[in-house]
N, CA, C and O atoms as a DFTB+ gen file, in Angstrom:
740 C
 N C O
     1  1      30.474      14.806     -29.032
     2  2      29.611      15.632     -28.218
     3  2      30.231      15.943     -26.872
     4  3      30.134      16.975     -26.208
     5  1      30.867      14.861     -26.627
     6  2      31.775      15.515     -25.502
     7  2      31.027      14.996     -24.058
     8  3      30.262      14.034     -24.121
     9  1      31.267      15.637     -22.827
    10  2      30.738      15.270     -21.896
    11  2      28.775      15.717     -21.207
    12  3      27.931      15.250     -20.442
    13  1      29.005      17.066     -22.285
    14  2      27.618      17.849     -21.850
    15  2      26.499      16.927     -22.818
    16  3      25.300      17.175     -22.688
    17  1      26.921      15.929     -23.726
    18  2      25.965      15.584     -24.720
    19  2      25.279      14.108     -23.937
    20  3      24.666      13.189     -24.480
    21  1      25.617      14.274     -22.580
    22  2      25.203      13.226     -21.781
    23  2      24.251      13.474     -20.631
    24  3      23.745      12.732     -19.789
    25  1      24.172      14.908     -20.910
    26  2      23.635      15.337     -19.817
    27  2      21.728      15.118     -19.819
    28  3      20.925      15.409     -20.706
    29  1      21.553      14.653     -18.786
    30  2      19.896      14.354     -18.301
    31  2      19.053      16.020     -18.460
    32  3      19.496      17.078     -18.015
    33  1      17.623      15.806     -19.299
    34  2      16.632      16.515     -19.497
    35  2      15.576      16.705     -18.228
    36  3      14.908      15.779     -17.768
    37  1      15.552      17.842     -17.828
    38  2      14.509      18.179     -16.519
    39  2      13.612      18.617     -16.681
    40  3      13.951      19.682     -17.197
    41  1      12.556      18.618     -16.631
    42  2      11.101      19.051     -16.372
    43  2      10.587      19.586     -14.866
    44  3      10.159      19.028     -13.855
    45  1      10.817      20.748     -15.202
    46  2      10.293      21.457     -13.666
    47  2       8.676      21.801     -13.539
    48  3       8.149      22.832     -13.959
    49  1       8.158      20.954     -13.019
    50  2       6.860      20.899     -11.745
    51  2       6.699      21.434     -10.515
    52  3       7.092      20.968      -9.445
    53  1       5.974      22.647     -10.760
    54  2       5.101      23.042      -9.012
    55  2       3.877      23.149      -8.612
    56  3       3.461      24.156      -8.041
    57  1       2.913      21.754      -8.960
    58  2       1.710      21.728      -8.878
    59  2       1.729      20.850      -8.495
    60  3       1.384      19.974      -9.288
    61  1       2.103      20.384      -7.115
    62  2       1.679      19.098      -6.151
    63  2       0.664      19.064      -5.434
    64  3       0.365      20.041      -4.747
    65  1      -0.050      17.976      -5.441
    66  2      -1.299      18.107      -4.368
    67  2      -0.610      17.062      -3.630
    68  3      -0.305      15.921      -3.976
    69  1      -0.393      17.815      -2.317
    70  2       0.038      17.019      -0.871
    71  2      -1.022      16.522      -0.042
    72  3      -1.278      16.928       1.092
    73  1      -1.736      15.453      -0.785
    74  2      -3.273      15.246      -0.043
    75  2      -2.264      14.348       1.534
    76  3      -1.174      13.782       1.616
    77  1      -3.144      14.593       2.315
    78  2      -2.821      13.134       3.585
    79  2      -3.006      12.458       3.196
    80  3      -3.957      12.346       2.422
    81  1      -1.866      11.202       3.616
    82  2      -1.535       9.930       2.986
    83  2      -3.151       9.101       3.774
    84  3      -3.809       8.358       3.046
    85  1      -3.596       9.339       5.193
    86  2      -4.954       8.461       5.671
    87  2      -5.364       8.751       4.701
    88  3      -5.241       7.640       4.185
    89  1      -5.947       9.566       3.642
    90  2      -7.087       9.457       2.473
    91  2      -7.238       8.404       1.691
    92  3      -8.128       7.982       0.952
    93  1      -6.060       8.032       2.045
    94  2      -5.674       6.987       0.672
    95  2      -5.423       5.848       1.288
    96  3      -4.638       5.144       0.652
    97  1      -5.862       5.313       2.476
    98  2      -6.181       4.075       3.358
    99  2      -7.036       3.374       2.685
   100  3      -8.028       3.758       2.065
   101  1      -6.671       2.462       2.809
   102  2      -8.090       1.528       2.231
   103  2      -8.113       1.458       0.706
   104  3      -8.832       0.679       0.081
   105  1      -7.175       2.432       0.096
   106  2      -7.311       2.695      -1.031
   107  2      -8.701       3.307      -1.597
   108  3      -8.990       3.008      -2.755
   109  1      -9.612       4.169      -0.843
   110  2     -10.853       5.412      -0.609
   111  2     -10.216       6.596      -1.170
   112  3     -11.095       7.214      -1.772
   113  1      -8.682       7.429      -1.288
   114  2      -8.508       8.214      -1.618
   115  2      -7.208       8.327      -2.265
   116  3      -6.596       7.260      -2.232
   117  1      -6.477       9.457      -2.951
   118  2      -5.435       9.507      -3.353
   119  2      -4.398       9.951      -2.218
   120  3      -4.579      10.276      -1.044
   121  1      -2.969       9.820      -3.190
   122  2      -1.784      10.280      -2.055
   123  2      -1.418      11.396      -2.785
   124  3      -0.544      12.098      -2.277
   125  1      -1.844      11.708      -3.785
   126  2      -1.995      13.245      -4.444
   127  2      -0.771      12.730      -5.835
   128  3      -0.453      11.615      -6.249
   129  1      -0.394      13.959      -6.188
   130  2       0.334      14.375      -7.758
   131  2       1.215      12.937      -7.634
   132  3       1.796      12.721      -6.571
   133  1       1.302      12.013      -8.672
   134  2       2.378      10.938      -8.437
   135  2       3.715      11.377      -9.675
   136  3       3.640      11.270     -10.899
   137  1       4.677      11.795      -8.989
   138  2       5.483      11.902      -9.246
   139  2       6.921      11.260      -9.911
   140  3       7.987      11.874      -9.874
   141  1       6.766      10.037     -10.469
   142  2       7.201       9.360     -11.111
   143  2       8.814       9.276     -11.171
   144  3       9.532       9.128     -12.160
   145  1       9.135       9.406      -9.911
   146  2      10.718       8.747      -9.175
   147  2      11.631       9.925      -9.487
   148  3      12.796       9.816      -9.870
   149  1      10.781      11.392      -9.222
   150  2      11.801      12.673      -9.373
   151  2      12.350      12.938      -8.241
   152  3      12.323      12.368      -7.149
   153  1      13.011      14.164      -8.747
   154  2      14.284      14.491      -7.603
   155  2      13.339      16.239      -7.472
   156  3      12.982      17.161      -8.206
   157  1      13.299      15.840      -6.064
   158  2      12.300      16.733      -5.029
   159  2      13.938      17.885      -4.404
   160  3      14.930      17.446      -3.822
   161  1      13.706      19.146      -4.749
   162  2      14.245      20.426      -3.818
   163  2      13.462      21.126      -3.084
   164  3      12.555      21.934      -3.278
   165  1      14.050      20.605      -2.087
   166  2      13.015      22.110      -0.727
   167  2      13.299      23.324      -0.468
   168  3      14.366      23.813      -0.096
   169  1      12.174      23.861      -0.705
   170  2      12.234      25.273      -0.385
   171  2      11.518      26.074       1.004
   172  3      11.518      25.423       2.049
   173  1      11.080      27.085       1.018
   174  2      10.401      27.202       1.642
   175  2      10.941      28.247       3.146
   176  3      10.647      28.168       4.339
   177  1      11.882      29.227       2.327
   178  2      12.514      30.235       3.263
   179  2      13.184      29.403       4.350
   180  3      13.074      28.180       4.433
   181  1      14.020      30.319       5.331
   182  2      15.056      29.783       6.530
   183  2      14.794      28.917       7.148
   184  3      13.583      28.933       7.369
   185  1      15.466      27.781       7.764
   186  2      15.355      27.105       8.747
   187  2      14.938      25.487       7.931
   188  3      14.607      25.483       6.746
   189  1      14.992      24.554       8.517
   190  2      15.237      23.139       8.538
   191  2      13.479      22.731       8.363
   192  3      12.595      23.406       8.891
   193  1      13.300      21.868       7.772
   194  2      12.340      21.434       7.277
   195  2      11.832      19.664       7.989
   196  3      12.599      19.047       8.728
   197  1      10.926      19.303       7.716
   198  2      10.858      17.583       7.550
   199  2      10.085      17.660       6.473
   200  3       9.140      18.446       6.411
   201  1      10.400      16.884       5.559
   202  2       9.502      15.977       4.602
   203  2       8.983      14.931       4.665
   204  3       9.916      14.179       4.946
   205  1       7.750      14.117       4.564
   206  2       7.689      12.914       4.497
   207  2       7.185      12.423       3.086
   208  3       6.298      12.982       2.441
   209  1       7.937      11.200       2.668
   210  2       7.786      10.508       1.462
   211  2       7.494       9.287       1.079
   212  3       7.236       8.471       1.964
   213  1       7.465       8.865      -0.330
   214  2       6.860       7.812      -0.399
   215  2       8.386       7.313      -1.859
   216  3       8.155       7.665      -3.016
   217  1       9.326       6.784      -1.649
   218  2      10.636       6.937      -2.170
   219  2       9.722       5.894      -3.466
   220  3       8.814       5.068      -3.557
   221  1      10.457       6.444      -4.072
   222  2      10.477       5.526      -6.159
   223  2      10.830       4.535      -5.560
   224  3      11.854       4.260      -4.935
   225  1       9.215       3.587      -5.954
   226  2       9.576       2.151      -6.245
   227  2       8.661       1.547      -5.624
   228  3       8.032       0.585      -6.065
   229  1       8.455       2.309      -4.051
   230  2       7.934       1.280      -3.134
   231  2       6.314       0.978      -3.282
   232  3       5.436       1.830      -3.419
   233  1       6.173      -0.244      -3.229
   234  2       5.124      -1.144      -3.417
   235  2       4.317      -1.449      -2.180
   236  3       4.948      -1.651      -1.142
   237  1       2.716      -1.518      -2.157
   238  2       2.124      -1.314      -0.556
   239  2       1.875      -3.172      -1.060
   240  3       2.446      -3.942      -1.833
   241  1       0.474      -3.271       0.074
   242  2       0.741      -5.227       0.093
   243  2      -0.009      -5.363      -1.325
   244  3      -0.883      -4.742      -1.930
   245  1       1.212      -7.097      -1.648
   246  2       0.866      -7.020      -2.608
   247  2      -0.177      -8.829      -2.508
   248  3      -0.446      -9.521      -1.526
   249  1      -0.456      -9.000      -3.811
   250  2      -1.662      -9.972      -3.461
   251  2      -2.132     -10.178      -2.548
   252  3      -1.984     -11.146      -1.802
   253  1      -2.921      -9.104      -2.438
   254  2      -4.329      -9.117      -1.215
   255  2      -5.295     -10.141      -1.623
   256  3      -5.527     -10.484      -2.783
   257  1      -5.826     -10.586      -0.573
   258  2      -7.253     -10.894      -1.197
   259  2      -9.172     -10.499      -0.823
   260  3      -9.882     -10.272       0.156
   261  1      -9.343     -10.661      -2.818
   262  2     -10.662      -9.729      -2.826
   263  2     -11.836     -10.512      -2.948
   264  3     -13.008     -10.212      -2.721
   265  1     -11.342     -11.531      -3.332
   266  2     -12.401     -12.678      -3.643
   267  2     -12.522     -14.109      -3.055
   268  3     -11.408     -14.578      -2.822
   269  1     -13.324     -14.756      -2.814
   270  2     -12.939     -16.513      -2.110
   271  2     -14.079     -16.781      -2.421
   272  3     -14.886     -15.940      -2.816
   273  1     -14.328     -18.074      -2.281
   274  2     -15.509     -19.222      -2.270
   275  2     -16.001     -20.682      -1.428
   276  3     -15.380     -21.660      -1.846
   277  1     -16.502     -20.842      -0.873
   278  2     -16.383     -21.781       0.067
   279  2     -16.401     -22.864      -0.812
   280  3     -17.140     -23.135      -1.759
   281  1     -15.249     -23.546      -0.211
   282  2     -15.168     -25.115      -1.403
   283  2     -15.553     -26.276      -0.331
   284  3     -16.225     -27.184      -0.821
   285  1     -15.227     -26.405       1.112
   286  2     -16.506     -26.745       1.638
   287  2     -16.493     -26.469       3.051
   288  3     -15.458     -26.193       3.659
   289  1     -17.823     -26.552       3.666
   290  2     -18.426     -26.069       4.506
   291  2     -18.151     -25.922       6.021
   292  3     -18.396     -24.984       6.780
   293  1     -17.396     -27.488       6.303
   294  2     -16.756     -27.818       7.284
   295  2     -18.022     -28.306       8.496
   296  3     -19.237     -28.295       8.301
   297  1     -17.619     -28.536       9.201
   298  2     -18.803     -28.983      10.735
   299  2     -18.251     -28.721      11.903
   300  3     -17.037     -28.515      11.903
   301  1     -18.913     -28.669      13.042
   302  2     -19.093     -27.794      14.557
   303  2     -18.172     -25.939      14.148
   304  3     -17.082     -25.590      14.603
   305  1     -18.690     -25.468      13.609
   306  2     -18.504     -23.797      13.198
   307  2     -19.674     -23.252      14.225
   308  3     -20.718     -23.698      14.702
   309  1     -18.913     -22.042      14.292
   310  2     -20.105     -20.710      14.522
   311  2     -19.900     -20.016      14.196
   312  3     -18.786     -19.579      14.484
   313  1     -20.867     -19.153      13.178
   314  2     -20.464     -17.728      12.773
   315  2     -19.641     -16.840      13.680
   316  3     -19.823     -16.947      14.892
   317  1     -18.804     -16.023      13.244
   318  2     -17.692     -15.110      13.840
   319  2     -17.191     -14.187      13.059
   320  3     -17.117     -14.282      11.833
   321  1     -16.777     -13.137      13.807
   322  2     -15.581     -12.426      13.085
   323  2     -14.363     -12.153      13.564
   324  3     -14.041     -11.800      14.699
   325  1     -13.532     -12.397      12.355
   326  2     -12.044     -11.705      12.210
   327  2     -11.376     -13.328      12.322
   328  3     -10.259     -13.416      12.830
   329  1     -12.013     -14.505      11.882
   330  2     -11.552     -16.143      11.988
   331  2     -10.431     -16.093      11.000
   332  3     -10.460     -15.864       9.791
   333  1      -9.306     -16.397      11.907
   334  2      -8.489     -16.695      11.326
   335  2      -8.204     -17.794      10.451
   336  3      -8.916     -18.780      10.643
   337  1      -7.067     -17.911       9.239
   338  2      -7.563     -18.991       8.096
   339  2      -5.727     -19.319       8.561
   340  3      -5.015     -18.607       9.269
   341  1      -5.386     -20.546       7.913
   342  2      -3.935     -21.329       6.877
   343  2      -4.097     -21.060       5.642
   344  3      -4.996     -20.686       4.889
   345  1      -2.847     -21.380       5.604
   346  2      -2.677     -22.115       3.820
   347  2      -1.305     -22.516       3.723
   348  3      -0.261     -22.098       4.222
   349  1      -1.759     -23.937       2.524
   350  2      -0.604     -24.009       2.378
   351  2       0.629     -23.237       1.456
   352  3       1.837     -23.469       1.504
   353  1      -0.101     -22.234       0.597
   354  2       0.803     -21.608       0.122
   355  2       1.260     -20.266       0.791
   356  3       0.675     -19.975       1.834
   357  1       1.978     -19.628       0.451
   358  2       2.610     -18.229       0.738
   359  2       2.245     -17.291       1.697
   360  3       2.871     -16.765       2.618
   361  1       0.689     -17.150       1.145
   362  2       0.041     -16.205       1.561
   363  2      -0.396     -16.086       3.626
   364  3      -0.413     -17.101       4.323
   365  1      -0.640     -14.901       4.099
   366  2      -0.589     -14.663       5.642
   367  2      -1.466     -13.830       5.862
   368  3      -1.984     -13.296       4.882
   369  1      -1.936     -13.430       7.294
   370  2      -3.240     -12.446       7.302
   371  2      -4.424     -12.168       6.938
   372  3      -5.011     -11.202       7.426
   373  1      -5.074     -13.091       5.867
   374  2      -6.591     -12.906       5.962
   375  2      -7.291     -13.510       7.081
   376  3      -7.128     -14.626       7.574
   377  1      -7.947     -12.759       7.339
   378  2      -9.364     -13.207       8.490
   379  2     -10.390     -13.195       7.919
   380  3     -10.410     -12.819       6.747
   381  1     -11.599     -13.616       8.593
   382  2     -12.797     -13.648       7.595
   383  2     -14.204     -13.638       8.766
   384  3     -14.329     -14.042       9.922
   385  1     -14.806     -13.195       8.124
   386  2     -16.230     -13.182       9.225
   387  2     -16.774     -14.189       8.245
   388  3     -16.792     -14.293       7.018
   389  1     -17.272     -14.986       9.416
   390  2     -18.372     -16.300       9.021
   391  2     -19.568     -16.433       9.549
   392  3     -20.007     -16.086      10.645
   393  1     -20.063     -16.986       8.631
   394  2     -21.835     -17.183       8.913
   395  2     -21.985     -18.838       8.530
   396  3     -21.453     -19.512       7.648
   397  1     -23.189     -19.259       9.858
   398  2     -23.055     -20.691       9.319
   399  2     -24.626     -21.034      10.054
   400  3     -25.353     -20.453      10.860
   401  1     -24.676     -22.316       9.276
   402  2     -26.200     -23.145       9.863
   403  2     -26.098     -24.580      10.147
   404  3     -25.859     -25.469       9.329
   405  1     -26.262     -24.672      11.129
   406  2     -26.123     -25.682      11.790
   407  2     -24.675     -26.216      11.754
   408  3     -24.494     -27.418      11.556
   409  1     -23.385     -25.171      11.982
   410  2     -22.577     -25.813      12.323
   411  2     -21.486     -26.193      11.227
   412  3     -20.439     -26.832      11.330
   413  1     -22.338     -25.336       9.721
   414  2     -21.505     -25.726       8.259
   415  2     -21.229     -23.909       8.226
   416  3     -22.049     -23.131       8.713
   417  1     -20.441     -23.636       7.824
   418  2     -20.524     -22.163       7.074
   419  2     -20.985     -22.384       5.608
   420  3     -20.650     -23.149       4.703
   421  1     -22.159     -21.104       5.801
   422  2     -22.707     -21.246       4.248
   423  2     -22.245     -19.360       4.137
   424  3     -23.241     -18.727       3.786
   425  1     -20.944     -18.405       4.372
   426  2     -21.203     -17.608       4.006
   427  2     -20.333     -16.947       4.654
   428  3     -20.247     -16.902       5.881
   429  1     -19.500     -16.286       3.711
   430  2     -18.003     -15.400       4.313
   431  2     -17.973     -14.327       3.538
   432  3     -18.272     -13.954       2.403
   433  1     -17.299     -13.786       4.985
   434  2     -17.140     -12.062       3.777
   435  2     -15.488     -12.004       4.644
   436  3     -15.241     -12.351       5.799
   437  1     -14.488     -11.400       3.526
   438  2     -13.678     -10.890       3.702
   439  2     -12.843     -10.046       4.954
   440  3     -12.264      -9.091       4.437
   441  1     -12.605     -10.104       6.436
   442  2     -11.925      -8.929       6.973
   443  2     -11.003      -8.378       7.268
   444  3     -10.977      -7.262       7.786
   445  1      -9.862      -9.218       6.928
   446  2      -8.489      -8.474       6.684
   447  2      -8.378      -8.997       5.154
   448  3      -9.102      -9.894       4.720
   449  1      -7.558      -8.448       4.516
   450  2      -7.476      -8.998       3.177
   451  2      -5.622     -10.130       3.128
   452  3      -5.264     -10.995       2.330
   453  1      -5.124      -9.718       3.988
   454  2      -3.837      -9.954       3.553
   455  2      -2.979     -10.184       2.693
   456  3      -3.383      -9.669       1.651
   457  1      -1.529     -10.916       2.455
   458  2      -1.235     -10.547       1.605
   459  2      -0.345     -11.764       1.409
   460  3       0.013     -12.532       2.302
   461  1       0.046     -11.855      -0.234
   462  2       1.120     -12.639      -0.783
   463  2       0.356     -13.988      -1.025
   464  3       0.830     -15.081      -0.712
   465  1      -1.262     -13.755      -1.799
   466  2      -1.856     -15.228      -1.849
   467  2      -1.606     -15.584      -3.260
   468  3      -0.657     -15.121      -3.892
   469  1      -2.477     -16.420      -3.753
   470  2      -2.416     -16.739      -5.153
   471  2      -3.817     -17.285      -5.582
   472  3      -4.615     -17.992      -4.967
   473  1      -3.870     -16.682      -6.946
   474  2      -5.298     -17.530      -7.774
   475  2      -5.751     -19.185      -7.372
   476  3      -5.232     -20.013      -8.120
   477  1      -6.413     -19.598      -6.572
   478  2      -6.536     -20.810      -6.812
   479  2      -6.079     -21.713      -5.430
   480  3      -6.320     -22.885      -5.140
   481  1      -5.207     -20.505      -4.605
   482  2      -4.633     -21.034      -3.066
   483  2      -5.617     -21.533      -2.429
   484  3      -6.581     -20.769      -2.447
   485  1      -5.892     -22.998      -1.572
   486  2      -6.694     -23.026      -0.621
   487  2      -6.419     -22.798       0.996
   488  3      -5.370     -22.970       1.616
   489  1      -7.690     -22.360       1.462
   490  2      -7.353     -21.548       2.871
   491  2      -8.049     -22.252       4.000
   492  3      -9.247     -22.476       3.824
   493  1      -7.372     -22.734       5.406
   494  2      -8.446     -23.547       6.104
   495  2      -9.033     -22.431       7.096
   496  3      -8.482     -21.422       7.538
   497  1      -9.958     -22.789       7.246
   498  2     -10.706     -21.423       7.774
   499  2     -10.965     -22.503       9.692
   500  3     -11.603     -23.536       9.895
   501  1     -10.195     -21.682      10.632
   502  2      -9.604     -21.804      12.139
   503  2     -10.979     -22.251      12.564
   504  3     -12.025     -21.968      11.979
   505  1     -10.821     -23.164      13.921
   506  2     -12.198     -22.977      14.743
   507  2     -13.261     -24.276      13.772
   508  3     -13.039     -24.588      12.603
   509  1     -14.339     -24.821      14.605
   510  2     -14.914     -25.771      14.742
   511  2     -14.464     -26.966      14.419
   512  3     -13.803     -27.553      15.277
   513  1     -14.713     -27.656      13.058
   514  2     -13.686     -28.896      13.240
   515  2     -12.501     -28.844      12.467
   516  3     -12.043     -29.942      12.150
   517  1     -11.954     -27.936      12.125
   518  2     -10.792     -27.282      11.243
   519  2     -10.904     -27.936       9.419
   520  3      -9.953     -28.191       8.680
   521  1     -12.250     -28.050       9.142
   522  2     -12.558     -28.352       8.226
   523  2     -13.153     -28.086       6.596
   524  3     -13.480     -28.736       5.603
   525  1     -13.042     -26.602       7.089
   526  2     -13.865     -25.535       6.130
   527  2     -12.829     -25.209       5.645
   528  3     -11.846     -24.929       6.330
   529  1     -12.852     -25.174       4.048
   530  2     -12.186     -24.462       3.430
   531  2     -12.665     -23.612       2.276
   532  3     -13.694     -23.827       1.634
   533  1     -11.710     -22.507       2.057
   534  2     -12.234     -21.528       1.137
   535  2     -11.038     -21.400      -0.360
   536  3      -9.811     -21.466      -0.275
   537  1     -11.687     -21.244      -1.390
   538  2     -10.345     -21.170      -2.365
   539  2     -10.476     -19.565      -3.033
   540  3     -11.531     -19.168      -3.528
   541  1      -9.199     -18.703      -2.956
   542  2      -8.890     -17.606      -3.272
   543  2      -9.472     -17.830      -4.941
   544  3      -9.083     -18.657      -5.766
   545  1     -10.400     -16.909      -5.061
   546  2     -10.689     -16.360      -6.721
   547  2     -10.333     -15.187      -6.857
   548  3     -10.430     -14.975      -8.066
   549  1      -9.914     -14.121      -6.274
   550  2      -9.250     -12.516      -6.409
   551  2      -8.512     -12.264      -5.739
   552  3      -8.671     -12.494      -4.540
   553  1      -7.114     -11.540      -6.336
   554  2      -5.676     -11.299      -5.625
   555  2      -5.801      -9.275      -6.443
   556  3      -6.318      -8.894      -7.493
   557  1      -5.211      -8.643      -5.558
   558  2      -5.242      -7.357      -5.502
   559  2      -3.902      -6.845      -5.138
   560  3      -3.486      -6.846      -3.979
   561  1      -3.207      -6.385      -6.206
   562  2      -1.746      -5.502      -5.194
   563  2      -2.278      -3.962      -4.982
   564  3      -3.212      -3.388      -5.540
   565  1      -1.521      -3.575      -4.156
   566  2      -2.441      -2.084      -3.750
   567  2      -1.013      -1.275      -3.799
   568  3       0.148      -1.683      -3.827
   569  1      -1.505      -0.140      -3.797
   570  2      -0.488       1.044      -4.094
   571  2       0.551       1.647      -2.418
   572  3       0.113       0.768      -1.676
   573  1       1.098       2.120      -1.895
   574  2       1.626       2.557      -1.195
   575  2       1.017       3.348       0.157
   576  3       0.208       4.181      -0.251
   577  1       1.094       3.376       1.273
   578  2       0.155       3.966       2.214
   579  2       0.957       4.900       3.248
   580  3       2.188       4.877       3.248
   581  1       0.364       5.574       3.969
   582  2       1.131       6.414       4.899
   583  2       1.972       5.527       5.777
   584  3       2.586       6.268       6.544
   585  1       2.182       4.633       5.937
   586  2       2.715       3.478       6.516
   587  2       4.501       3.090       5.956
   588  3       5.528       2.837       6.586
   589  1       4.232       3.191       4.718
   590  2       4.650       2.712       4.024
   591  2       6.006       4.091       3.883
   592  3       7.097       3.528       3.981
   593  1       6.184       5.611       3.696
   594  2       6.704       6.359       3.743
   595  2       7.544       6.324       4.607
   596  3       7.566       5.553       5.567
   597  1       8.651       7.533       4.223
   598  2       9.743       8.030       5.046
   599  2      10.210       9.533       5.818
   600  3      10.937      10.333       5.229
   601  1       9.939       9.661       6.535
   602  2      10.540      11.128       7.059
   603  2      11.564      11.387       7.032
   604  3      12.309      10.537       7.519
   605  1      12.224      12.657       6.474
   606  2      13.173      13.091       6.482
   607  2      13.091      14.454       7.243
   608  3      12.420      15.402       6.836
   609  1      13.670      14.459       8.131
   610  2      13.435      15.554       9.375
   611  2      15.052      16.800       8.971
   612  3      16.043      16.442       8.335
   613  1      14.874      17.918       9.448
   614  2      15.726      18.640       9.381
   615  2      16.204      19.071       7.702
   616  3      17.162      19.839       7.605
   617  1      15.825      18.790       6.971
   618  2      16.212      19.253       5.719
   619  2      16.206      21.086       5.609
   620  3      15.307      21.894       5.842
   621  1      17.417      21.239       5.217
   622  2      17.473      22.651       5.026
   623  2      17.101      23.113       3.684
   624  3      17.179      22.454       2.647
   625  1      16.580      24.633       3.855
   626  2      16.464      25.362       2.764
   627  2      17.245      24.990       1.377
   628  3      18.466      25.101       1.275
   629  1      16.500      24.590       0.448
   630  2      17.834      25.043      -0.324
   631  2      18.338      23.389      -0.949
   632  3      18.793      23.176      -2.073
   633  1      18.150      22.574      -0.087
   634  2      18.524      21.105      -0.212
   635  2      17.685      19.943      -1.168
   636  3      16.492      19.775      -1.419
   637  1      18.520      19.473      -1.430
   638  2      17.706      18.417      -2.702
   639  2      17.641      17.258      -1.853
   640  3      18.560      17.143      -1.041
   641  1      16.281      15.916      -1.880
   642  2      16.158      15.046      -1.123
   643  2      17.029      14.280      -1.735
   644  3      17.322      14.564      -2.896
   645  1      17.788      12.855      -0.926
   646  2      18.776      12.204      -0.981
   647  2      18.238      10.512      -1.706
   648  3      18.669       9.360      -1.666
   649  1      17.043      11.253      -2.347
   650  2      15.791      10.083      -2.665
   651  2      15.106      10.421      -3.878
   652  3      14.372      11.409      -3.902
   653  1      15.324       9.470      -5.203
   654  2      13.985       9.570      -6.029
   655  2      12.685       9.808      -4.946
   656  3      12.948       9.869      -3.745
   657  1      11.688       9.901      -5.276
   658  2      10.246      10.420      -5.102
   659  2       9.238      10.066      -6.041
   660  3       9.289      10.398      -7.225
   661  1       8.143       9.267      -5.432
   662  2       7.052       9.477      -5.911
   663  2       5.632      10.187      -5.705
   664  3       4.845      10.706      -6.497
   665  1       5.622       9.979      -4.160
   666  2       4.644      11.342      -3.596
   667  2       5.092      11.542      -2.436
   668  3       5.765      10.685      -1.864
   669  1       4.849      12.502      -1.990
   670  2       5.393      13.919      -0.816
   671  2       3.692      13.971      -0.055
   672  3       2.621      14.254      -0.590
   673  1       3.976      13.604       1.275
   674  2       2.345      13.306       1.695
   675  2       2.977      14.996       2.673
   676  3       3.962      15.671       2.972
   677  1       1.143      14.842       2.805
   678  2       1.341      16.325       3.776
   679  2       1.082      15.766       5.084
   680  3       0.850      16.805       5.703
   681  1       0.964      14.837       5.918
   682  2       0.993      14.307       6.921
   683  2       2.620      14.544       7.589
   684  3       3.563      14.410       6.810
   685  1       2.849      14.838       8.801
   686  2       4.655      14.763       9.162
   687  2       5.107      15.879       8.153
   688  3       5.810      16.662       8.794
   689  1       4.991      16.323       6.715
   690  2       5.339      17.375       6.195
   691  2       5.584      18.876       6.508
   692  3       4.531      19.509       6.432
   693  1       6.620      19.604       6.824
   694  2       6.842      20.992       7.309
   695  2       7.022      21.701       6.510
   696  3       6.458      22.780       6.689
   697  1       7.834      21.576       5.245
   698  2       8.412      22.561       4.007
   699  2       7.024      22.840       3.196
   700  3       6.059      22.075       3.225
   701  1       7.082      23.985       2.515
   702  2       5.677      24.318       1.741
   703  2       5.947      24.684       0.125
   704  3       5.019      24.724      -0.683
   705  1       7.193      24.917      -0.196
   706  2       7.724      24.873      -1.279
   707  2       8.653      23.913      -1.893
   708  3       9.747      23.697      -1.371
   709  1       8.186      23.181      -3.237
   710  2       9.444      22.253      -3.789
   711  2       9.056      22.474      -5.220
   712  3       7.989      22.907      -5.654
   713  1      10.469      21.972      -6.078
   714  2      10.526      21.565      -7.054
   715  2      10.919      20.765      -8.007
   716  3      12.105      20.655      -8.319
   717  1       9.965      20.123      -8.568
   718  2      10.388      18.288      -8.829
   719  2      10.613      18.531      -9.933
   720  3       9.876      19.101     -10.738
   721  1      11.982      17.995     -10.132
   722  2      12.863      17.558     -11.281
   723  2      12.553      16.315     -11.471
   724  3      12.830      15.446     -10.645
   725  1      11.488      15.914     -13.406
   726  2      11.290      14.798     -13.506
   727  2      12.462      14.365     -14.513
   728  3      12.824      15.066     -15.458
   729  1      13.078      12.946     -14.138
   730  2      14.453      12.589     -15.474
   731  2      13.387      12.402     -16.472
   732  3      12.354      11.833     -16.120
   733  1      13.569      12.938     -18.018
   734  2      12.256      12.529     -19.013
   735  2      13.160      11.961     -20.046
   736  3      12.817      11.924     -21.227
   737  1      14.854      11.304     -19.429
   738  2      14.929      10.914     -20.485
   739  2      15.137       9.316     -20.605
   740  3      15.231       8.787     -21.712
């Protein structure tokens, strides 16, 4: 077959929805058409462009947490929010609003979720006698966020990005024409 019998199959796409990547905060909205690690050309008549992207591959935080349980109550607490927790495993960044009676917490809700915990991790929850603890029952990886993207500023007419692609946010975005070459093979 020779050298052409090696050659990669393209699928040309021009139906992107460039939603803003904030929609998709919180994971409340999408980041639009997911594009499945193609090779993005800009168009979009004379002059230099920016794109901003979300490059093949990248992963937003992963084991969040969605769930906990108070395993126990602890003593001298006061309800609060944004109480910071430990652990001894991995995981960093959850806070938690607490509710308590007489000094025990009987009652937490979630307010940062953070990330990198595990099924079953226990967490000491900061403040009164450092005695309350909670054990993770739900871990959540989440998808990619405006945060998480790259700008590519100045791209000219005409130019192919220097990046697989999975979504093209319209936030920071200048070019109004592309066309994504998906590899389908």
């Amino acid at each position: 077959m020779g050298y052409f019998g090696n050659a990669l199959a393209w699928t040309k796409s021009d139906t992107i929805d460039g939603l803003p990547a904030w929609e998709f905060m919180n994971q409340t909205g999408s980041l639009g058409k997911y594009l499945a690690g193609s090779t993005v050309y800009v168009g979009d008549g004379a002059g230099t462009k920016d794109v901003n992207v979300i490059i093949a591959g990248t992963v937003g935080a992963q084991n969040t947490v969605v769930a906990v349980t108070i395993s126990a109550g602890g003593t001298g607490y006061t309800g609060a929010t944004g109480v910071a927790t430990s652990t001894t495993g991995d995981g960093t960044g959850l806070t938690v609003n607490t509710t308590d009676t007489g000094g025990v917490i009987t009652a937490v809700a979630i307010n940062a979720a953070g990330s990198g915990y595990k099924l079953g991790d226990t967490v000491t929850v900061a403040g009164g006698g450092g005695n309350a603890t909670l054990t993770i029952d739900g871990v959540k990886s989440l998808l990619p966020v405006e945060a998480d993207a790259v700008l590519f500023t100045n791209i000219a007419d005409g130019a192919i990005l220097p990046v697989k692609v999975d979504y093209i946010l319209a936030n920071n975005t200048t070019a109004g024409e592309f066309i994504v070459m998906r590899d389908e093979t």
